[in-house]
N, CA, C and O atoms as a MOPAC input file, in Angstrom:
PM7 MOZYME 1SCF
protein

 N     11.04100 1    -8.16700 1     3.75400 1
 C     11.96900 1    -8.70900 1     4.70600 1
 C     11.44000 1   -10.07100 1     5.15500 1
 O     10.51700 1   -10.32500 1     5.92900 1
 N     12.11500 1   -10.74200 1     4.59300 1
 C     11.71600 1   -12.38200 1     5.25000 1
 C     11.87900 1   -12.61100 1     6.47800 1
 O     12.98600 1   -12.44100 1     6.98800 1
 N     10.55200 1   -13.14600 1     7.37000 1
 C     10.14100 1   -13.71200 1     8.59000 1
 C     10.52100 1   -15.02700 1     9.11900 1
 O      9.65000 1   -15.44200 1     9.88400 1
 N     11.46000 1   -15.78700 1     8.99000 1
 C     10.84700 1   -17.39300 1     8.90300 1
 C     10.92300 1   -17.85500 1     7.38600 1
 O     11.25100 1   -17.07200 1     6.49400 1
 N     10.65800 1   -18.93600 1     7.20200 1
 C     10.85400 1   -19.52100 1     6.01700 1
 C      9.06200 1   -19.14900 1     5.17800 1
 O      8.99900 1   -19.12000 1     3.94900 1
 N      8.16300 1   -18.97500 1     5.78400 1
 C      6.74300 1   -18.32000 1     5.02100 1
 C      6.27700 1   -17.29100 1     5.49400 1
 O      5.05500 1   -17.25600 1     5.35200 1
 N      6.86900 1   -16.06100 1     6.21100 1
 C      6.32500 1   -14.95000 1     6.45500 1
 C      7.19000 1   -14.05800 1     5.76700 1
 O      8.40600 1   -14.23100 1     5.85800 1
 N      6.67700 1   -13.03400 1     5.02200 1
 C      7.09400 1   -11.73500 1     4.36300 1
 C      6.60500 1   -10.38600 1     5.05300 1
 O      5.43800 1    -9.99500 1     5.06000 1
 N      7.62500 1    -9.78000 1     5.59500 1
 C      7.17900 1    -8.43300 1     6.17400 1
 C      7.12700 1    -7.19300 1     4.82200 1
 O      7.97100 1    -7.45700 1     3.96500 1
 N      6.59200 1    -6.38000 1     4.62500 1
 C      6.79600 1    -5.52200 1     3.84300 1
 C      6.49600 1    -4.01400 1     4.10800 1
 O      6.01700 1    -3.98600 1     5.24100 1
 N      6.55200 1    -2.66600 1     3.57500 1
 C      6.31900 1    -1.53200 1     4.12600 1
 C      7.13100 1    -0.45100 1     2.78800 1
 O      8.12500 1    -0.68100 1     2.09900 1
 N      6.25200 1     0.69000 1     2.82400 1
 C      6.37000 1     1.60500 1     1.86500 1
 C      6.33000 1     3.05900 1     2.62500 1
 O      5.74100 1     3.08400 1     3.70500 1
 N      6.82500 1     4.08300 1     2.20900 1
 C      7.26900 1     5.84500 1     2.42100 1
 C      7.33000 1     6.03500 1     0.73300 1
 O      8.00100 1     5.54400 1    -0.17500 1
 N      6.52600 1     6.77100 1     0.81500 1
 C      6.85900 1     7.57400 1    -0.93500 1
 C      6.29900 1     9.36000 1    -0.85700 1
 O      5.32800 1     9.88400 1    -0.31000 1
 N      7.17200 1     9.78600 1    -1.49300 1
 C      6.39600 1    11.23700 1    -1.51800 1
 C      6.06300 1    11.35300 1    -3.00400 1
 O      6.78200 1    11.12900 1    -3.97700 1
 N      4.79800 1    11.75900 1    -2.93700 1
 C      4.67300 1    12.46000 1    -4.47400 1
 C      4.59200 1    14.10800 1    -4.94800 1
 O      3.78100 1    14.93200 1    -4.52500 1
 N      5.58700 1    14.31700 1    -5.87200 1
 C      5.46300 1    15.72300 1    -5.86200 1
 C      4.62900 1    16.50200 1    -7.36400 1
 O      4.97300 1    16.30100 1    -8.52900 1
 N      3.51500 1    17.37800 1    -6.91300 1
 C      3.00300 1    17.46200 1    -8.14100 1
 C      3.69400 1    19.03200 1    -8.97600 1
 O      3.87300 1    20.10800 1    -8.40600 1
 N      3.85300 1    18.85600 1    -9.80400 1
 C      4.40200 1    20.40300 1   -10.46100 1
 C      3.29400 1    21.18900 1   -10.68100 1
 O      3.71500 1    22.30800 1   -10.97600 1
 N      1.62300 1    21.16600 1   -10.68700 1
 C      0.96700 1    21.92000 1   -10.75700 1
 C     -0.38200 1    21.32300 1   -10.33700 1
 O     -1.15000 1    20.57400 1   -10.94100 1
 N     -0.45500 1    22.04700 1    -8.75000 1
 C     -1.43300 1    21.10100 1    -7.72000 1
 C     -2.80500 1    21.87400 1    -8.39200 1
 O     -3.82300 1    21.33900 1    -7.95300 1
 N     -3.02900 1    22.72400 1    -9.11300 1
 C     -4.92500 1    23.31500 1    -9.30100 1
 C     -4.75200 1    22.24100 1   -10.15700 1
 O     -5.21700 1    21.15300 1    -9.82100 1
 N     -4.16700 1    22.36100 1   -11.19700 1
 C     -4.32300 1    21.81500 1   -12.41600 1
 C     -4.85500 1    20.15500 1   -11.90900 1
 O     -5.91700 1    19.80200 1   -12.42200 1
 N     -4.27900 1    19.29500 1   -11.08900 1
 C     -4.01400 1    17.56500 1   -10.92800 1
 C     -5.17200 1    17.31100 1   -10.13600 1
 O     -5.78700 1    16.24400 1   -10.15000 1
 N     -5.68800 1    19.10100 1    -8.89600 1
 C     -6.50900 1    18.74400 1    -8.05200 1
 C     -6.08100 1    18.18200 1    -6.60400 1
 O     -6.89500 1    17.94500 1    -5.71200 1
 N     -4.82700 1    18.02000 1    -6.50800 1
 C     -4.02700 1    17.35200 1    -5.30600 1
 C     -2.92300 1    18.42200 1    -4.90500 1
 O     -2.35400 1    19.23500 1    -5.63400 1
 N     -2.75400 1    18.15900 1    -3.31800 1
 C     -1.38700 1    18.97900 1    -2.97800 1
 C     -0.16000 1    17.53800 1    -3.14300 1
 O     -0.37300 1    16.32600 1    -3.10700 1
 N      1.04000 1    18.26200 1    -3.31700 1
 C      1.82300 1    17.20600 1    -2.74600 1
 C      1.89000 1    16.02700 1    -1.73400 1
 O      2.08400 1    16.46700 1    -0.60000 1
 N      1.83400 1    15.24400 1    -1.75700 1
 C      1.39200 1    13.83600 1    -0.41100 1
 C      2.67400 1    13.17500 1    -0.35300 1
 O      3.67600 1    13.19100 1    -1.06700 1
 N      2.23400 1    12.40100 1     1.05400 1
 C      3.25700 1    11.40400 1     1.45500 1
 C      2.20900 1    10.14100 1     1.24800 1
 O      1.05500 1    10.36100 1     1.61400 1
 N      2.51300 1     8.80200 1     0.68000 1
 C      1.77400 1     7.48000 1     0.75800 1
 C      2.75500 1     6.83700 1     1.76500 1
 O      3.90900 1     7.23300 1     1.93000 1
 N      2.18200 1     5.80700 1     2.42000 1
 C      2.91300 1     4.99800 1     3.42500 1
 C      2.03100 1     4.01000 1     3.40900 1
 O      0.81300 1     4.06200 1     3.24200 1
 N      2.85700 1     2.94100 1     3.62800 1
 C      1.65500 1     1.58000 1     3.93500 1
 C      2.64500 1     0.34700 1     4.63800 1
 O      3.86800 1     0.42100 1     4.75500 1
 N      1.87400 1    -0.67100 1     5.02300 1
 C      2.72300 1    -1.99700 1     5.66900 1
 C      1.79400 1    -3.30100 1     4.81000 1
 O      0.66700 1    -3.26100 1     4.31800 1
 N      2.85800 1    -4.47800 1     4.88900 1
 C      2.13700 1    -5.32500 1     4.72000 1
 C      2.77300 1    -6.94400 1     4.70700 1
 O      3.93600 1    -7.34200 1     4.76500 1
 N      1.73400 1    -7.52600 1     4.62400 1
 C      2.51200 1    -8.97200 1     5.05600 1
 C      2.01600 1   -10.08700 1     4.29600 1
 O      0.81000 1   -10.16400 1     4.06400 1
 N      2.74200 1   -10.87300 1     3.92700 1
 C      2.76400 1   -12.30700 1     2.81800 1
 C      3.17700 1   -13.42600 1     3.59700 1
 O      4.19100 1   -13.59500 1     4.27400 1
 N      2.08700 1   -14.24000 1     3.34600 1
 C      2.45200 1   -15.86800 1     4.08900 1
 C      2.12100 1   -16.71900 1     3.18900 1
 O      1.08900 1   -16.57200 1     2.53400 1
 N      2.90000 1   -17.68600 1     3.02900 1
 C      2.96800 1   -18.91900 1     1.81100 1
 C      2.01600 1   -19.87400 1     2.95800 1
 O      2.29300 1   -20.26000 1     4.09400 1
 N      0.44900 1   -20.10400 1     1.87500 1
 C     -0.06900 1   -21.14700 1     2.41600 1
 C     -0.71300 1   -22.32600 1     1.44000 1
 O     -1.58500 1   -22.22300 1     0.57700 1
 N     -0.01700 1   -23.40400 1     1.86100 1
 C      0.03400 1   -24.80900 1     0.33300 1
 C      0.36000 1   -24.00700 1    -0.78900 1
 O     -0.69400 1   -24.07400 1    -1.42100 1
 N      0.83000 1   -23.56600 1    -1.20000 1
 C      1.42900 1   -22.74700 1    -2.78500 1
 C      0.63500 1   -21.87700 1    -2.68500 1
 O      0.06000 1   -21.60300 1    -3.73900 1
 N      0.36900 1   -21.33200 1    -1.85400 1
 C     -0.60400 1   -19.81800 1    -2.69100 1
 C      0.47500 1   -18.53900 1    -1.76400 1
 O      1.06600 1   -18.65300 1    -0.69000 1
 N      0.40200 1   -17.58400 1    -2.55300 1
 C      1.05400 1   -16.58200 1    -1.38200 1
 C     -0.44400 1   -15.66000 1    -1.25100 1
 O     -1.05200 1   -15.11000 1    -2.17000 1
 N     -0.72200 1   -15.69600 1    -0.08600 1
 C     -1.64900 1   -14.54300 1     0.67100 1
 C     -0.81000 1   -13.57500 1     0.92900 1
 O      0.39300 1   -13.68100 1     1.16600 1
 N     -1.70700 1   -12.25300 1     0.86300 1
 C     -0.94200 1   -11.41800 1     1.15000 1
 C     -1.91000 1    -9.99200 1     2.08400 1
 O     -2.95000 1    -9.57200 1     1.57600 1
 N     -1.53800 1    -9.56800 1     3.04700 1
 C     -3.03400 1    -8.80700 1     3.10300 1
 C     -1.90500 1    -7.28200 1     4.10100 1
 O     -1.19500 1    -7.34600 1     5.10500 1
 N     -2.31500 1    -5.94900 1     3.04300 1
 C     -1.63100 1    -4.80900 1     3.17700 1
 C     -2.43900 1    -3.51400 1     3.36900 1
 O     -3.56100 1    -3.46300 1     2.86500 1
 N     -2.02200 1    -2.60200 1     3.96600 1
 C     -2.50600 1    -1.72400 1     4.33500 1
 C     -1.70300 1    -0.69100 1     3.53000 1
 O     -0.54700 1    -0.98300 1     3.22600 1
 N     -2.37600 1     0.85900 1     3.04400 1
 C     -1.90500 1     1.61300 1     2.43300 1
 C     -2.61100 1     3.06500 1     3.22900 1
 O     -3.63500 1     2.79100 1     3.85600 1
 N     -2.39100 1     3.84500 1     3.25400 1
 C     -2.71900 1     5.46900 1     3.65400 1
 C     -1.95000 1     6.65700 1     3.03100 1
 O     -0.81900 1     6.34300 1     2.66000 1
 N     -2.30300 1     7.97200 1     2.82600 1
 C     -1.32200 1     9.29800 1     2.43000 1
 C     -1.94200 1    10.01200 1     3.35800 1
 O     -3.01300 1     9.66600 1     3.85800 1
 N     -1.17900 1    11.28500 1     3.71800 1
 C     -1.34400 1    12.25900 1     4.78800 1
 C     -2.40800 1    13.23700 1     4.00700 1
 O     -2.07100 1    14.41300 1     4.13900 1
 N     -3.81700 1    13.03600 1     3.08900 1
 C     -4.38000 1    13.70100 1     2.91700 1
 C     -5.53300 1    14.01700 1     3.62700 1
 O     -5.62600 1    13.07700 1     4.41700 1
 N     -6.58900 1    14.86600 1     3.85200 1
 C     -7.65900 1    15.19300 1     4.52900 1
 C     -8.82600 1    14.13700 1     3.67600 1
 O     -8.47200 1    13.68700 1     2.58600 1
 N     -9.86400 1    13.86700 1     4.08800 1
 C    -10.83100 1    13.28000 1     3.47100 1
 C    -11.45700 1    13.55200 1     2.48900 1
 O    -11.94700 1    12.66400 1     1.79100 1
 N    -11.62900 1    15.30900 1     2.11000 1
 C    -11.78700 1    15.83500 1     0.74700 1
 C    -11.00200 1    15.11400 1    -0.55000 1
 O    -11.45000 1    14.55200 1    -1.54900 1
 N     -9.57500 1    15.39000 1    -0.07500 1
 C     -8.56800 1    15.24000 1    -0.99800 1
 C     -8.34600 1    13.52900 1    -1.50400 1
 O     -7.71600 1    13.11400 1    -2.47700 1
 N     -8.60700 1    13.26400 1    -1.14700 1
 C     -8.77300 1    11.52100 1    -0.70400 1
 C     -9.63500 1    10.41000 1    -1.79600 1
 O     -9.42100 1     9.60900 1    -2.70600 1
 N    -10.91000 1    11.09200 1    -0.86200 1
 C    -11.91100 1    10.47900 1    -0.95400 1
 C    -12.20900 1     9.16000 1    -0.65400 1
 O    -12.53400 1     9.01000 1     0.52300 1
 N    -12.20600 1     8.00400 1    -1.43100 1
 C    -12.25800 1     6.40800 1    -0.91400 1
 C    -10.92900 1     5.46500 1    -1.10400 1
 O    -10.68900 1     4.26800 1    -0.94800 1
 N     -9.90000 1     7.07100 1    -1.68300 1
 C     -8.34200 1     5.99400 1    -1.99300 1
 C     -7.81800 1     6.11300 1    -0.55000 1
 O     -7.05300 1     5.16700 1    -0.36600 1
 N     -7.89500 1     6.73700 1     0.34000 1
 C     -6.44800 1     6.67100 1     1.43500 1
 C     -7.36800 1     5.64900 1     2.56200 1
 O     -8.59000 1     5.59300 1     2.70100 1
 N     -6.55700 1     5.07800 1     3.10400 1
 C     -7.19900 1     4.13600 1     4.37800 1
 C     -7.51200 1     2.54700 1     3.90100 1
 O     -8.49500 1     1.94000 1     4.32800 1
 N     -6.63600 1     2.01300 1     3.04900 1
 C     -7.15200 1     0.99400 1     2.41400 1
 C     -6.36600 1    -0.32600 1     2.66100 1
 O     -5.15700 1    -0.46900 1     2.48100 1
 N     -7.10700 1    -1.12400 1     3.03400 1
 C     -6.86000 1    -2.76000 1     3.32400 1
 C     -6.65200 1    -3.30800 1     2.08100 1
 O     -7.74900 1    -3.12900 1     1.55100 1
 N     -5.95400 1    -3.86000 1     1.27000 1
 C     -6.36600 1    -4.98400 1     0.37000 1
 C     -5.48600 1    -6.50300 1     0.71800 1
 O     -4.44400 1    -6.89100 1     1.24500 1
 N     -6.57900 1    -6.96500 1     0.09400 1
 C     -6.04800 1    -8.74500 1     0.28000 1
 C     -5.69900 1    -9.37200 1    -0.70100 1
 O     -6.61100 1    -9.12600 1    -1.49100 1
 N     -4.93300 1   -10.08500 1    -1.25800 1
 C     -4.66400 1   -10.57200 1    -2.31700 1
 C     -4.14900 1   -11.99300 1    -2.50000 1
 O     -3.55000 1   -12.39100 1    -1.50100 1
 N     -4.20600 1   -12.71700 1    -3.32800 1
 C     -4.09300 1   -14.40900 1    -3.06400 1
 C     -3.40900 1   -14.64400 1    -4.75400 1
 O     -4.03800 1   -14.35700 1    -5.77200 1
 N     -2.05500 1   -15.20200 1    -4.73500 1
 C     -1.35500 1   -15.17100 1    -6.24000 1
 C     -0.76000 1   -16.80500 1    -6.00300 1
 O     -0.54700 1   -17.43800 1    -4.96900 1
 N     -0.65100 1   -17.05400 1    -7.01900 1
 C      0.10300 1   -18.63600 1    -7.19400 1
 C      1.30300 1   -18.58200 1    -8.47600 1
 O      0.85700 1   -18.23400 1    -9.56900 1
 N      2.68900 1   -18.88300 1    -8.40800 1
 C      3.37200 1   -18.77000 1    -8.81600 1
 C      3.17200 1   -20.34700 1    -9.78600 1
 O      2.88900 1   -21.27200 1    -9.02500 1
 N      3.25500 1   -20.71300 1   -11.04800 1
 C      3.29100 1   -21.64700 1   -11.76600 1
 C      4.27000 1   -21.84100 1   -13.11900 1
 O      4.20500 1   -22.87500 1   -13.78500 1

């Protein structure tokens, strides 16, 4: 959702459903995340947050995650 002429709002809801949770190791989850893009001198920055409704077992170092990212369109 465009902010202004250089701010990008963004945001995600996804469910994933597994057909056979022993087997994958996972229960069914929800992922959700937000995030935001600003055009600075031609670069788009972008810096987003991601999470799923799992416990920390189930997880491990994927849910709770910041990433930043810097792309140039040419």
């Amino acid at each position: 959702m465009p902010v202004g002429k250089y701010l990008t709002l963004s945001g995600l809801a996804a469910k994933q459903y597994i057909d056979r949770n022993a087997t994958f190791g996972l229960p069914d989850y929800v992922e959700y995340g937000r995030g935001a893009t600003v055009n600075l001198a031609g670069f788009d920055v972008n810096l987003a947050w991601s999470d799923a409704d799992m416990n920390d077992s189930e997880c491990g170092d994927a849910c709770g995650m910041v990433l930043l990212s810097v792309s140039r369109s040419f």
